[in-house]
Every structure is written in C-alpha cells, then in structure tokens.
N, CA, C and O atoms as a MOPAC input file, in Angstrom:
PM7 MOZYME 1SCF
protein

 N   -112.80800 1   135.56000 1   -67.97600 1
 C   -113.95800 1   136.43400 1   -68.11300 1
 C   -115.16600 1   135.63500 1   -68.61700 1
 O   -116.30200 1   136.01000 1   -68.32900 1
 N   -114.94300 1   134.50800 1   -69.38700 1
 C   -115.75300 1   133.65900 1   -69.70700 1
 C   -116.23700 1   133.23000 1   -68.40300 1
 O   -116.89400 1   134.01700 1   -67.72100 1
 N   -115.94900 1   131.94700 1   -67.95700 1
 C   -116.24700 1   131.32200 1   -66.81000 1
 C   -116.98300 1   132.43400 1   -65.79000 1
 O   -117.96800 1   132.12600 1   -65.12000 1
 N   -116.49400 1   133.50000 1   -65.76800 1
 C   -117.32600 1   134.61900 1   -64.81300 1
 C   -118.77500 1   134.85900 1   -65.16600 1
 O   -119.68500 1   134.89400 1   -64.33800 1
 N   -118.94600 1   135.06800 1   -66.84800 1
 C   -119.72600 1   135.32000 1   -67.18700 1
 C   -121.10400 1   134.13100 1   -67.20100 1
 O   -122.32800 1   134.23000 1   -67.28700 1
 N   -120.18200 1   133.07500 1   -67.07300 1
 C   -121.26200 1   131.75800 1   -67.04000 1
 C   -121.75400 1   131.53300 1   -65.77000 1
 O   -122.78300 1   130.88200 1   -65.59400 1
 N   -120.82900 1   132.22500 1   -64.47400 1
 C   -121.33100 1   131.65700 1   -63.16200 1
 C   -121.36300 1   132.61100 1   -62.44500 1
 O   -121.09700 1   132.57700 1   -61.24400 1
 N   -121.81400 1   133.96100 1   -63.31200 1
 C   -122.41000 1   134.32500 1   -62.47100 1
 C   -123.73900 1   134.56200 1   -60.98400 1
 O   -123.78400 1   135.38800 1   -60.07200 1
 N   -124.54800 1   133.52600 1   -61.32000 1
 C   -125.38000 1   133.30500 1   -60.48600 1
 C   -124.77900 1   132.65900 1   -59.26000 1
 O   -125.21400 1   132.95200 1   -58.14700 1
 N   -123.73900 1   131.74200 1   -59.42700 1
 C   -123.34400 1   130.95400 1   -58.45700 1
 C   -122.26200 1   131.44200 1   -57.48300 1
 O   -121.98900 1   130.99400 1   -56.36900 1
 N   -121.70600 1   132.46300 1   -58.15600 1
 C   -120.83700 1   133.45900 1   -57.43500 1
 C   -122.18000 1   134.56400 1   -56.10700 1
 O   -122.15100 1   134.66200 1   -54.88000 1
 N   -123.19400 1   135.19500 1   -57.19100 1
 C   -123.84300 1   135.70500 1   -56.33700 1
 C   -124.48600 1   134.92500 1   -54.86700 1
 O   -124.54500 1   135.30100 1   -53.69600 1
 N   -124.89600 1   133.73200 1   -55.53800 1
 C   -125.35700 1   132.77500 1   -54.22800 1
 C   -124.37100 1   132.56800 1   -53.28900 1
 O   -124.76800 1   132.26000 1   -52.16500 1
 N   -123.30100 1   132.65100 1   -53.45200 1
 C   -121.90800 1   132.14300 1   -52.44300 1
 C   -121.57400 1   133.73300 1   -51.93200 1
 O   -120.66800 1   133.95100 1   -51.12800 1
 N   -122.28200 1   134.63500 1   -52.40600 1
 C   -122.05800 1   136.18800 1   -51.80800 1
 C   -120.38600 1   136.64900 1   -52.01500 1
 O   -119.60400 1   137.32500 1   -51.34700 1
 N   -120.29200 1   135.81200 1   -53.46100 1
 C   -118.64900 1   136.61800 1   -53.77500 1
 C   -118.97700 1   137.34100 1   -54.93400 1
 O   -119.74400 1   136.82100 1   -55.74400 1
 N   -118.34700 1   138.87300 1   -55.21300 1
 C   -118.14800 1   139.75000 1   -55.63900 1
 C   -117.60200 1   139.40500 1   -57.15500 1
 O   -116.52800 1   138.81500 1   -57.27100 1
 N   -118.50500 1   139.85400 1   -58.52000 1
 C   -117.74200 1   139.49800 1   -59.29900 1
 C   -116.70300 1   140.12400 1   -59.98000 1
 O   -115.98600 1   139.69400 1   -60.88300 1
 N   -116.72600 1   141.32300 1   -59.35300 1
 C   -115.26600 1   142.57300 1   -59.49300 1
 C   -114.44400 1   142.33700 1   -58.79500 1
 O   -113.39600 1   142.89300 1   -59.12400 1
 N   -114.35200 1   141.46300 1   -57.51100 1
 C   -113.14100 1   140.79800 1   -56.81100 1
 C   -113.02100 1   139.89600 1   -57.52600 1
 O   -112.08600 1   139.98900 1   -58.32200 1
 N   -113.69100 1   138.90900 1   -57.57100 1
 C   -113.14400 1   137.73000 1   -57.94900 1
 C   -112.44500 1   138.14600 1   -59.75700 1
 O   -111.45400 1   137.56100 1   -60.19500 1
 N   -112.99100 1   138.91900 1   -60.33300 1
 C   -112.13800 1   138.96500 1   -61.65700 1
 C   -110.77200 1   139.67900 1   -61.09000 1
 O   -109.74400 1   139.00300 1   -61.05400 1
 N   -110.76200 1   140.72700 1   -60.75000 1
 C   -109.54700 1   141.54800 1   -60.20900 1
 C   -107.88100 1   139.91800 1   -59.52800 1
 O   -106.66300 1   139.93000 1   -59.70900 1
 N   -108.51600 1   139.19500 1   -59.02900 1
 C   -108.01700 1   138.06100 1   -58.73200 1
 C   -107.68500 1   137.35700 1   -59.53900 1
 O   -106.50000 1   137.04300 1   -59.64800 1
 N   -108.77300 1   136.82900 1   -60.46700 1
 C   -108.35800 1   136.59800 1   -61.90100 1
 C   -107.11500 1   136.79200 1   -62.54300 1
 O   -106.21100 1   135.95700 1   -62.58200 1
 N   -107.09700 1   137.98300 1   -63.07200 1
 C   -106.85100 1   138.69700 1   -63.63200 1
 C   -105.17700 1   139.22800 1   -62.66200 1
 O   -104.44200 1   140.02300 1   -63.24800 1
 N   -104.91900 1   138.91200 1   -61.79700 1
 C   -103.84400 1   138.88700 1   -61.00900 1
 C   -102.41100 1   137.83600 1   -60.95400 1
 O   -101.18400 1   137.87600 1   -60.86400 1
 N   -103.90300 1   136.62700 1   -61.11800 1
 C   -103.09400 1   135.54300 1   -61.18700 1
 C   -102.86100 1   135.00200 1   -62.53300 1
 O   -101.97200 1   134.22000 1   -62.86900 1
 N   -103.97900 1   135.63700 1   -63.40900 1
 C   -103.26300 1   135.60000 1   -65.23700 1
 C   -101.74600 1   135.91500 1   -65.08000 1
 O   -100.72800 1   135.26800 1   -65.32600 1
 N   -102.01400 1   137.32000 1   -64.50800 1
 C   -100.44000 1   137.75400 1   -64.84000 1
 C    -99.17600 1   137.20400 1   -64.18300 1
 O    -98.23000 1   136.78300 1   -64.85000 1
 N    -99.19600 1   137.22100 1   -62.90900 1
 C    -98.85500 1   135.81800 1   -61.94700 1
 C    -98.20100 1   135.17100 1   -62.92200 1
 O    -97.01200 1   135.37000 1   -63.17300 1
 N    -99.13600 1   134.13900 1   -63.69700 1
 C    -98.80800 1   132.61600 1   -64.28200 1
 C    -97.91900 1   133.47700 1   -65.39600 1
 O    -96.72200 1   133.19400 1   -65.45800 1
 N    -98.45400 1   134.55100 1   -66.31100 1
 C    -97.25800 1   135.02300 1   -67.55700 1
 C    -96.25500 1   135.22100 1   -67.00800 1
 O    -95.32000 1   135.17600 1   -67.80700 1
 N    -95.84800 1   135.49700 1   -65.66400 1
 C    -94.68500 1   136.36200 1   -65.56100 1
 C    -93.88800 1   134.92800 1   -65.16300 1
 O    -92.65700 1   134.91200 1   -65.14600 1
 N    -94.68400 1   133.72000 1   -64.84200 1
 C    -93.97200 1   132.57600 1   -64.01300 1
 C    -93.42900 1   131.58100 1   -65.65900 1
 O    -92.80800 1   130.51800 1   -65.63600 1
 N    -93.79600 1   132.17100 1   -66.67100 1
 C    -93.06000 1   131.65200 1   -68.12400 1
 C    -92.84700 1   132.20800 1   -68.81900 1
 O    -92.78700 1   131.64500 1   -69.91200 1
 N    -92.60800 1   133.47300 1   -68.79600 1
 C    -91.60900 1   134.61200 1   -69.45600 1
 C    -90.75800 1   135.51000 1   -68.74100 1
 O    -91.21800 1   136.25100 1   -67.87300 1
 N    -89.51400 1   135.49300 1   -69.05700 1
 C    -88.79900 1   136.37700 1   -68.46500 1
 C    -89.01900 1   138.04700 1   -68.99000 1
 O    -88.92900 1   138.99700 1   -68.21300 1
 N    -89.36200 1   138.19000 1   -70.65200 1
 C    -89.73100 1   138.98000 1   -71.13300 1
 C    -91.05000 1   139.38100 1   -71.66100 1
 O    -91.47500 1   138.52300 1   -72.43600 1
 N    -91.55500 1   140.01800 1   -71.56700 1
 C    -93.53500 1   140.06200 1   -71.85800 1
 C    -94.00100 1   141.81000 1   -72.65900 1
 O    -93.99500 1   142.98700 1   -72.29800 1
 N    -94.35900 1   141.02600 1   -73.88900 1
 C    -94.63800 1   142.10700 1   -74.68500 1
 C    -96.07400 1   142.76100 1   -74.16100 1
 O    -96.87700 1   141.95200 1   -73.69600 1
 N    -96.37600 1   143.85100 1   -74.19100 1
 C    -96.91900 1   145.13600 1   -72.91300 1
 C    -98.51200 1   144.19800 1   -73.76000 1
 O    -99.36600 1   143.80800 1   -72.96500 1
 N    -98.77900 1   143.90400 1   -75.43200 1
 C    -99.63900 1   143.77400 1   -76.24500 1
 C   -100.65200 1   142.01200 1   -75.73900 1
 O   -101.81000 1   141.67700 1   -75.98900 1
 N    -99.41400 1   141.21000 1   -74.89900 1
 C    -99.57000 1   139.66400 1   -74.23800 1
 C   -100.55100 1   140.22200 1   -73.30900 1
 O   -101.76000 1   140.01400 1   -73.20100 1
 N    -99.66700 1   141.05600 1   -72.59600 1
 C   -100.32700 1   141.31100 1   -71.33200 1
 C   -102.18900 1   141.82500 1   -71.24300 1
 O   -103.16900 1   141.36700 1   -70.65700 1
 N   -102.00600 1   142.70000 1   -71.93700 1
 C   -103.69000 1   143.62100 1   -72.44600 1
 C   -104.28300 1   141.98800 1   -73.05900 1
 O   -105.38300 1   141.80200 1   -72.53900 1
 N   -103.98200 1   141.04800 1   -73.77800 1
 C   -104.68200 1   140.46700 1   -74.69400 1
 C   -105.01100 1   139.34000 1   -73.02800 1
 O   -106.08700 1   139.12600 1   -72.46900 1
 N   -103.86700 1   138.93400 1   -72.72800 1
 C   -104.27600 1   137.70900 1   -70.99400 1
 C   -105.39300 1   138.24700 1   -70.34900 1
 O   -106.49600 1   137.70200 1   -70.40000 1
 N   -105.11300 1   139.56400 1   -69.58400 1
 C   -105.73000 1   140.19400 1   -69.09900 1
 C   -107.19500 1   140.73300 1   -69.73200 1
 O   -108.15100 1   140.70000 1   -68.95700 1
 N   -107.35900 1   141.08700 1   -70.71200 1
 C   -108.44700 1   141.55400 1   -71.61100 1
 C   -108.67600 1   143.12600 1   -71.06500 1
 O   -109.80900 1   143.48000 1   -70.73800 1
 N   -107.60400 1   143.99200 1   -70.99000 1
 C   -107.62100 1   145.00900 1   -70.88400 1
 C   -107.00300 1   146.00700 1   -71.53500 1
 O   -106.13300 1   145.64300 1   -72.32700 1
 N   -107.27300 1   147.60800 1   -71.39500 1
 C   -106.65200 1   148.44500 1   -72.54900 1
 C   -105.29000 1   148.74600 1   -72.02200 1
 O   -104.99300 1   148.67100 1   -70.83000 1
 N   -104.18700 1   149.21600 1   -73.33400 1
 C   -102.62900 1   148.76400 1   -72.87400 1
 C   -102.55600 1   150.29700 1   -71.71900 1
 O   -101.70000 1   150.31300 1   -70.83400 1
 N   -103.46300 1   151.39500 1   -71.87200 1
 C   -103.09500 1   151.96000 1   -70.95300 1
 C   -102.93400 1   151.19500 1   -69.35100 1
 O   -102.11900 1   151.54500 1   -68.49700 1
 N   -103.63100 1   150.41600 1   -69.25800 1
 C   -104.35200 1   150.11300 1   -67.86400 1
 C   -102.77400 1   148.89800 1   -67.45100 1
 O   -102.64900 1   148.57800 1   -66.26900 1
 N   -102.15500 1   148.57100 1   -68.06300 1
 C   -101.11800 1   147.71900 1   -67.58600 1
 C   -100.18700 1   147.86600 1   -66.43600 1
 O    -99.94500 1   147.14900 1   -65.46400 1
 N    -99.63000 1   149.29600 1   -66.94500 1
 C    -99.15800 1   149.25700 1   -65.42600 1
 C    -99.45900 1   149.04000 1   -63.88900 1
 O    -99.02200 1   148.43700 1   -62.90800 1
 N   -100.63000 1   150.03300 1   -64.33800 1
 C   -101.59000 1   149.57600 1   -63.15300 1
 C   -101.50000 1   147.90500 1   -62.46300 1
 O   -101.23000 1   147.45200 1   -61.35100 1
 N   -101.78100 1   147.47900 1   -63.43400 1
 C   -102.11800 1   145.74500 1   -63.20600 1
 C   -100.15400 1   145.00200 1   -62.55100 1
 O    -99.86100 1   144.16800 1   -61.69400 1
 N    -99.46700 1   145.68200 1   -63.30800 1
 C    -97.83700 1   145.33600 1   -62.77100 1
 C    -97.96300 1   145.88500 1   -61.02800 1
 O    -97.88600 1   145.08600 1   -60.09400 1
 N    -98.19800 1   147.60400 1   -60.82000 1
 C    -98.05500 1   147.60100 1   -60.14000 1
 C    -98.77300 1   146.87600 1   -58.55000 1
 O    -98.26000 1   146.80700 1   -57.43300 1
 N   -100.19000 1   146.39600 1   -59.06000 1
 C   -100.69600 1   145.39100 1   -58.16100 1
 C   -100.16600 1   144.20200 1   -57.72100 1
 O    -99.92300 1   143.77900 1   -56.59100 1
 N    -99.96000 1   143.49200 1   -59.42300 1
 C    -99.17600 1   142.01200 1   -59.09800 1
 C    -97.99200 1   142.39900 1   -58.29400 1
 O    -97.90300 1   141.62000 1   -57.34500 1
 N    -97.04900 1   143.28300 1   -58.28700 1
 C    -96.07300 1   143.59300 1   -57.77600 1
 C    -96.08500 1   143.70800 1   -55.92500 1
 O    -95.27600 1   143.24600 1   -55.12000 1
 N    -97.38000 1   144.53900 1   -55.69100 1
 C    -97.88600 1   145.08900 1   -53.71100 1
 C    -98.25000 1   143.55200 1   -53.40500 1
 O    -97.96200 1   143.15500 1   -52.27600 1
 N    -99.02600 1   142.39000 1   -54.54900 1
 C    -99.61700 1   141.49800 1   -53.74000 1
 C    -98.31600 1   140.29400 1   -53.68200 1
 O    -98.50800 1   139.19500 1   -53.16000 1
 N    -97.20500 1   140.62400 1   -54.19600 1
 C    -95.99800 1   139.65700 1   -54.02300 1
 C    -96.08700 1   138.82400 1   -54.41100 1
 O    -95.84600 1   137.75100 1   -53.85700 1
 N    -96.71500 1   139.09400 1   -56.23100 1
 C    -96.50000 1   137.61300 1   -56.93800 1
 C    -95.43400 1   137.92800 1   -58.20300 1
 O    -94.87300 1   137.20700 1   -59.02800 1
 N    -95.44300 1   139.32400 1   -57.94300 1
 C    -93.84600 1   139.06300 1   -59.09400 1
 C    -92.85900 1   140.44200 1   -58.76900 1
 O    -93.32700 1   141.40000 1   -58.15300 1
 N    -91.70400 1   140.42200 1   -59.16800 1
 C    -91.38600 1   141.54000 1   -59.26400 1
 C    -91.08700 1   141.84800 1   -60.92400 1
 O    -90.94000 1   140.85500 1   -61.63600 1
 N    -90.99500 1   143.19200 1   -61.54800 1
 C    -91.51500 1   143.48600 1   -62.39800 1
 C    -90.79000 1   144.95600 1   -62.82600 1
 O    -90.74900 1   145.94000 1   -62.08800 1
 N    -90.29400 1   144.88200 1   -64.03100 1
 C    -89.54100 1   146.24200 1   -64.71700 1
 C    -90.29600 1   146.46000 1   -65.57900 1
 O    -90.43900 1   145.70400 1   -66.54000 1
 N    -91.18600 1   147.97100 1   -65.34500 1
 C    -91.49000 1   148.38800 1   -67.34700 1
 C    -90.97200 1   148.98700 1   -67.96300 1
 O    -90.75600 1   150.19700 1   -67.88500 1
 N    -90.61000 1   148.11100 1   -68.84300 1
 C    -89.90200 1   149.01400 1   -69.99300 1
 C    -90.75600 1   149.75400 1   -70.82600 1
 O    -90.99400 1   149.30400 1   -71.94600 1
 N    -91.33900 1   150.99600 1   -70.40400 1
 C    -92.24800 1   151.83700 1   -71.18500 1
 C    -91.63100 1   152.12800 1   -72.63000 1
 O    -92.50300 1   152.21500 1   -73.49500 1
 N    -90.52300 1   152.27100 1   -73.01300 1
 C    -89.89300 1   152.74100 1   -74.54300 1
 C    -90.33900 1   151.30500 1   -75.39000 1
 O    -91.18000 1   151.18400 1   -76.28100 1
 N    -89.60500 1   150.45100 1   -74.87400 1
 C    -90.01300 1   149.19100 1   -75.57800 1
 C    -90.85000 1   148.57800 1   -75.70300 1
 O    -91.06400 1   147.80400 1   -76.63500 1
 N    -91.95200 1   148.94100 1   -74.16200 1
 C    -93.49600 1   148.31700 1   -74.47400 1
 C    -93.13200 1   146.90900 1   -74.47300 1
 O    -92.86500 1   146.30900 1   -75.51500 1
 N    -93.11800 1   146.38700 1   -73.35500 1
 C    -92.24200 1   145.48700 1   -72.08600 1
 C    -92.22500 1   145.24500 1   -70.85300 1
 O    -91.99400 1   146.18700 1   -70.09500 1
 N    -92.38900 1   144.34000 1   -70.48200 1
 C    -91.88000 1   144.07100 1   -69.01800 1
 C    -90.62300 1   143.00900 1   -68.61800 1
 O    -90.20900 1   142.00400 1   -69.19500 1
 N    -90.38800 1   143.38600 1   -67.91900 1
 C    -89.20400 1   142.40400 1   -67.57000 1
 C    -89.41000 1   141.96600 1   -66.28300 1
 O    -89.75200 1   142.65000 1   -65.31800 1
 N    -89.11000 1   140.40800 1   -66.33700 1
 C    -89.45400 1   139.89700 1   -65.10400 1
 C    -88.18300 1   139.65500 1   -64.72400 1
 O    -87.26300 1   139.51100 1   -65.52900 1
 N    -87.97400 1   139.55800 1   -62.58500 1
 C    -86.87500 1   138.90400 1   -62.56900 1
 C    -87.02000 1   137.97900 1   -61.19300 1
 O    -86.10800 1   137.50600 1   -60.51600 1
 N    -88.67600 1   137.85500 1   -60.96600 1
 C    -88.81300 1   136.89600 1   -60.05600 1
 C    -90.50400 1   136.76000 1   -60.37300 1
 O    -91.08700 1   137.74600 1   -60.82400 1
 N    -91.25600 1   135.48100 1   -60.11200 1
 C    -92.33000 1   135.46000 1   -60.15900 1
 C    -92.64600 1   134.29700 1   -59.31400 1
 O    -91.73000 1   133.52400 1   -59.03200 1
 N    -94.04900 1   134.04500 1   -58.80100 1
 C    -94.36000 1   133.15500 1   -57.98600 1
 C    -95.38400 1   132.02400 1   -58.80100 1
 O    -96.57300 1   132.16300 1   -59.08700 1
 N    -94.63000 1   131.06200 1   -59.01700 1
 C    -95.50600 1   129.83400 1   -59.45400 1
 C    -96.95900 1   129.83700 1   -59.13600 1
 O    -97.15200 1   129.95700 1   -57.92600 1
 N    -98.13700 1   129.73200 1   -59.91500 1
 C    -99.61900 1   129.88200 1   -59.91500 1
 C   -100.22400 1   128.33900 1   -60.00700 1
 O   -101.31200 1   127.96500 1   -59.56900 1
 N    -99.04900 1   127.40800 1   -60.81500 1
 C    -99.64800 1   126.67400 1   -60.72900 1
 C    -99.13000 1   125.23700 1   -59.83600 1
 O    -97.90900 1   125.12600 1   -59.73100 1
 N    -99.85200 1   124.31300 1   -59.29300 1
 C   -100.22100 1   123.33400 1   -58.12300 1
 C   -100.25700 1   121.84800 1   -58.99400 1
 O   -101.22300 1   121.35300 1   -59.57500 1
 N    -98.90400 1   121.33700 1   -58.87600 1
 C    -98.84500 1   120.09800 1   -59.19500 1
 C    -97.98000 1   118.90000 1   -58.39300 1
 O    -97.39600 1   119.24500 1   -57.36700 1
 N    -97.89700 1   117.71000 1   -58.76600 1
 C    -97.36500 1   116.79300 1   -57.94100 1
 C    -96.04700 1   117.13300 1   -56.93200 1
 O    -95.67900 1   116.43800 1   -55.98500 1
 N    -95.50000 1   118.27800 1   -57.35800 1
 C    -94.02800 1   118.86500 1   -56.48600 1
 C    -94.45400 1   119.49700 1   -55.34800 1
 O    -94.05300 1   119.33200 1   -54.19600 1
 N    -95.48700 1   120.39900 1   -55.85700 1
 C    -95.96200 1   121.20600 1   -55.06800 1
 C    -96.79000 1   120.59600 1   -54.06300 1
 O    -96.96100 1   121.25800 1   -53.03900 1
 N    -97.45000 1   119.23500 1   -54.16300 1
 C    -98.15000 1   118.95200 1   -53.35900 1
 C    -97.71200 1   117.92400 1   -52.35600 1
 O    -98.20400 1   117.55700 1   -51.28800 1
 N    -96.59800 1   117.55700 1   -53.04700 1
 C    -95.35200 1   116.77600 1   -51.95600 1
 C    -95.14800 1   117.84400 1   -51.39500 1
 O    -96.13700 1   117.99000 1   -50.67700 1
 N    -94.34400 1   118.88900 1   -51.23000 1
 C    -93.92100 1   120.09100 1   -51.05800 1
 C    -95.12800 1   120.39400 1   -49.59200 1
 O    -94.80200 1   120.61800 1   -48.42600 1
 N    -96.06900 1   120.33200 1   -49.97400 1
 C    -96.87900 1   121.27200 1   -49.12400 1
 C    -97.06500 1   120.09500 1   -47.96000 1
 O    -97.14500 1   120.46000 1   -46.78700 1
 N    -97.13900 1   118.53500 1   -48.32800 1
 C    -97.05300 1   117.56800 1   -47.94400 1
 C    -96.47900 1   117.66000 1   -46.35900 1
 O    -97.04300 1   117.62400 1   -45.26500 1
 N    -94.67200 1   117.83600 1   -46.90900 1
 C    -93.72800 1   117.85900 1   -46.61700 1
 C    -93.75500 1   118.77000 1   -44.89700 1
 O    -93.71000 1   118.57500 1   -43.68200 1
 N    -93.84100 1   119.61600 1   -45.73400 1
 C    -94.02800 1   121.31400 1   -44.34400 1
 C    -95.26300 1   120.59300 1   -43.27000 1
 O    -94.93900 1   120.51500 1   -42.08500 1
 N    -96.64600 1   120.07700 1   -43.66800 1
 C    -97.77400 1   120.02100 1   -42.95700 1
 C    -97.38200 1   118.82300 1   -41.82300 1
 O    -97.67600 1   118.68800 1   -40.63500 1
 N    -96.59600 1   118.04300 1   -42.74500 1
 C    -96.05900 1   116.95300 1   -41.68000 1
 C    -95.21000 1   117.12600 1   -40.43200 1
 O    -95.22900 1   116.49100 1   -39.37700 1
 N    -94.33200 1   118.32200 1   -40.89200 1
 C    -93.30100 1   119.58800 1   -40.30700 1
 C    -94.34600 1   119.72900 1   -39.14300 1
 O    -94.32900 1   119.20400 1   -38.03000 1
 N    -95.24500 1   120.56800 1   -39.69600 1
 C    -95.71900 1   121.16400 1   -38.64100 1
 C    -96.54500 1   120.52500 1   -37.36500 1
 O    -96.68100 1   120.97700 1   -36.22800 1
 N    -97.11100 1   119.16000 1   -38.03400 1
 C    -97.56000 1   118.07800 1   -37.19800 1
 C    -96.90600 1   117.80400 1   -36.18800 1
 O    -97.29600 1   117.92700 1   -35.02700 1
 N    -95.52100 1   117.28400 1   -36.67200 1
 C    -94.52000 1   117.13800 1   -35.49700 1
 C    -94.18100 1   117.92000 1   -34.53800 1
 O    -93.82700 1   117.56200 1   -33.41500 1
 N    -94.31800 1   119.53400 1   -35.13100 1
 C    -93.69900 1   120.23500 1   -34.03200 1
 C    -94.71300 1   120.57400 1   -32.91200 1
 O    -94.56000 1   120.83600 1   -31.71900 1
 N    -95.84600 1   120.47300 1   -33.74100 1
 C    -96.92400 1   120.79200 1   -32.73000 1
 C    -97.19400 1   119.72900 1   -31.62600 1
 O    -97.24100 1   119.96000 1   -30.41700 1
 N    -97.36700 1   118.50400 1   -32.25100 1
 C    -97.04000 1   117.31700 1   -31.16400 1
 C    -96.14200 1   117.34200 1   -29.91500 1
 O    -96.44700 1   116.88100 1   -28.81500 1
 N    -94.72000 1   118.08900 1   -30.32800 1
 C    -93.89000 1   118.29900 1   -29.75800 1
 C    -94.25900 1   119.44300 1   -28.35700 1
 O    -93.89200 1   119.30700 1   -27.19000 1
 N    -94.92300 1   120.33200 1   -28.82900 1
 C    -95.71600 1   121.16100 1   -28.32400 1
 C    -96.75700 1   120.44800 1   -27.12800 1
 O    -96.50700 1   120.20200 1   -25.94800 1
 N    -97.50900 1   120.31400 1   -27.60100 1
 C    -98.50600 1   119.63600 1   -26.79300 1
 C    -97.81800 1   118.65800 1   -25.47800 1
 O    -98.16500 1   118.63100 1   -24.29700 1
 N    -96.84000 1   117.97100 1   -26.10200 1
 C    -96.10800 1   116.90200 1   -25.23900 1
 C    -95.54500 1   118.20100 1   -24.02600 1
 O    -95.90800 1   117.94400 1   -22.87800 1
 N    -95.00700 1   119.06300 1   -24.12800 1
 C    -94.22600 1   119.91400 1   -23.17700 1
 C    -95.55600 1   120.01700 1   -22.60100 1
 O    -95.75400 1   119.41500 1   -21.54600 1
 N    -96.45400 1   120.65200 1   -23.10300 1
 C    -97.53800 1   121.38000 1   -21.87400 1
 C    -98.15000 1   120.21000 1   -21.47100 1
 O    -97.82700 1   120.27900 1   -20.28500 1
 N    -98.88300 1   119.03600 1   -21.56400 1
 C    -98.54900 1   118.16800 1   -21.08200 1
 C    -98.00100 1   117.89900 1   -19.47800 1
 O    -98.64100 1   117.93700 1   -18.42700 1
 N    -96.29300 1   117.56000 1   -19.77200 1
 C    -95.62300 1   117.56200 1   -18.62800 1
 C    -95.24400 1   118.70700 1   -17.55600 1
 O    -94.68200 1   118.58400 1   -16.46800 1
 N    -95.80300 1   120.03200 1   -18.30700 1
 C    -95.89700 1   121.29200 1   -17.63300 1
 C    -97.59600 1   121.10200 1   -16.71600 1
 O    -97.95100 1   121.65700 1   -15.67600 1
 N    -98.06400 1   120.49300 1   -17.25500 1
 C   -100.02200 1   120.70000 1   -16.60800 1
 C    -99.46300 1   119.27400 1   -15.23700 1
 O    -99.69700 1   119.37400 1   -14.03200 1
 N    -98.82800 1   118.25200 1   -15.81400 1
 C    -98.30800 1   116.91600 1   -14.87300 1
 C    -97.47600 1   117.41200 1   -13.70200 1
 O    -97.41600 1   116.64800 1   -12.73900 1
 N    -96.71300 1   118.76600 1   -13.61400 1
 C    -95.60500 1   118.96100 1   -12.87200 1
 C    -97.23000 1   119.83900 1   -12.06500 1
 O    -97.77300 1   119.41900 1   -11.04300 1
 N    -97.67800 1   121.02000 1   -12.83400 1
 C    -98.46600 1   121.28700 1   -11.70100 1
 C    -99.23000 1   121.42700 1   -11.10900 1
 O    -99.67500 1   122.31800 1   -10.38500 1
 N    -99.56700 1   120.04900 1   -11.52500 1
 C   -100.99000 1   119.20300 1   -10.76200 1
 C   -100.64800 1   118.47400 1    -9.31800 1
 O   -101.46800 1   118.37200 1    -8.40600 1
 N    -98.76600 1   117.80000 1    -9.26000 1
 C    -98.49400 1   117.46900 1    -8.64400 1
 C    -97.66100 1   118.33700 1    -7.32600 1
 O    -97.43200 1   117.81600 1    -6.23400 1
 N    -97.40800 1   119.27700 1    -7.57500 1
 C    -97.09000 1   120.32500 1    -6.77100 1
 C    -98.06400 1   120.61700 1    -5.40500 1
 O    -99.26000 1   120.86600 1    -5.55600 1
 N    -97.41900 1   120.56100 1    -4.02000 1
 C    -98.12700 1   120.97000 1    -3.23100 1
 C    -98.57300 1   122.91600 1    -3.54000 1
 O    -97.88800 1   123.77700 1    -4.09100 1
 N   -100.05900 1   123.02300 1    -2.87100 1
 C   -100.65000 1   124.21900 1    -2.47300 1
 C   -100.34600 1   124.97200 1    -1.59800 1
 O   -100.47900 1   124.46200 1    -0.48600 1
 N    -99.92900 1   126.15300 1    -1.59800 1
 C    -99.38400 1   126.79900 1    -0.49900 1
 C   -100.48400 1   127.29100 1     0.24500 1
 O   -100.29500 1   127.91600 1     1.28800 1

C-alpha cells in the first residue's frame, strides 16, 4: 500500500488501475502467507493485507477462484488452514525450471516447423491435376 501510494502517478501514466493493481497486491500477499504457513491466524491475515477481519473471507475466497491456494476457515478458531498454495516467489529453481520447459518448447516447435516444412516440399512437388 506504500509503494502504491508513492507511484501513484506512474501507475496512472501506464493507464493501470490503482484498485486493480492493489486487489493483486493484496492477492499475492496472501498467496506468499499461505506458501509459509500451513496455519494462519485470521489477525496475520487483516494485518498482511491491511484490511478489516470482517473482510477476510472474502479475500480467501478470491485467492481460492484465482488458484493460488486452497484454503479452510476455521471461523470458531479464527484461522485458516492451508493445504496447498502456489509459490509467489521467483528464484534460481524457478528460473532453471522455467528455463527448462522454454527449451521444451523450442524443440517441439522446431520439430513442428520441420514437418510442415516437408509437408509444403511434398506439395510443391506434386503434379497439378
């Protein structure tokens, strides 16, 4: 909310929204808590987020539709329980990792190209009826 508040001008010049872009924020706060706690007191969450504890669920049930965590509230205990979350953050694994696949996909596409290729070679050489 800081950083928002400092750039805001530069957000407006780039014509991004600063109620999206916090809502995003504020997504992937929770994102990253849920990706280092299995258990999350309802009080973490309002204080990450900077919102009132009514408004939490709400915020579970988003992180939850946009498939970055799945998510139990324990409303009695004033709680969540995590039992899957999606890593937020991008480091040397991850970037081998992404490495890895792009190279994947290099090849296959190559592979690709090579068929049509010998598909455009077969019927170029084909007599015209």
């Amino acid at each position: 909310m800081e950083w928002l508040g400092k750039n805001k001008e530069n957000l407006a010049s780039l014509g991004l929204s600063e109620s999206v872009i916090s809502r995003k924020m504020r997504l992937l706060s929770l994102a990253a808590l849920c990706s280092k706690n299995s258990v999350i007191e309802f009080a973490a969450v309002a204080e990450a987020l900077k919102i009132n504890g009514d408004d939490i669920e709400a915020w579970v049930i988003d992180v939850i539709r946009a498939g970055l965590a799945e998510v139990k509230i324990d409303e009695l205990n004033e709680k969540l329980i995590v039992s899957r979350s999606t890593h937020t953050e991008f480091g040397a694994q991850q970037w081998q990792e992404l490495q890895k696949r792009l190279n994947g996909w290099h090849q296959n596409l190559g592979e690709v190209q090579q068929v049509l290729d010998n598909v455009r070679t077969q019927l170029r050489g084909k007599p015209s009826n």
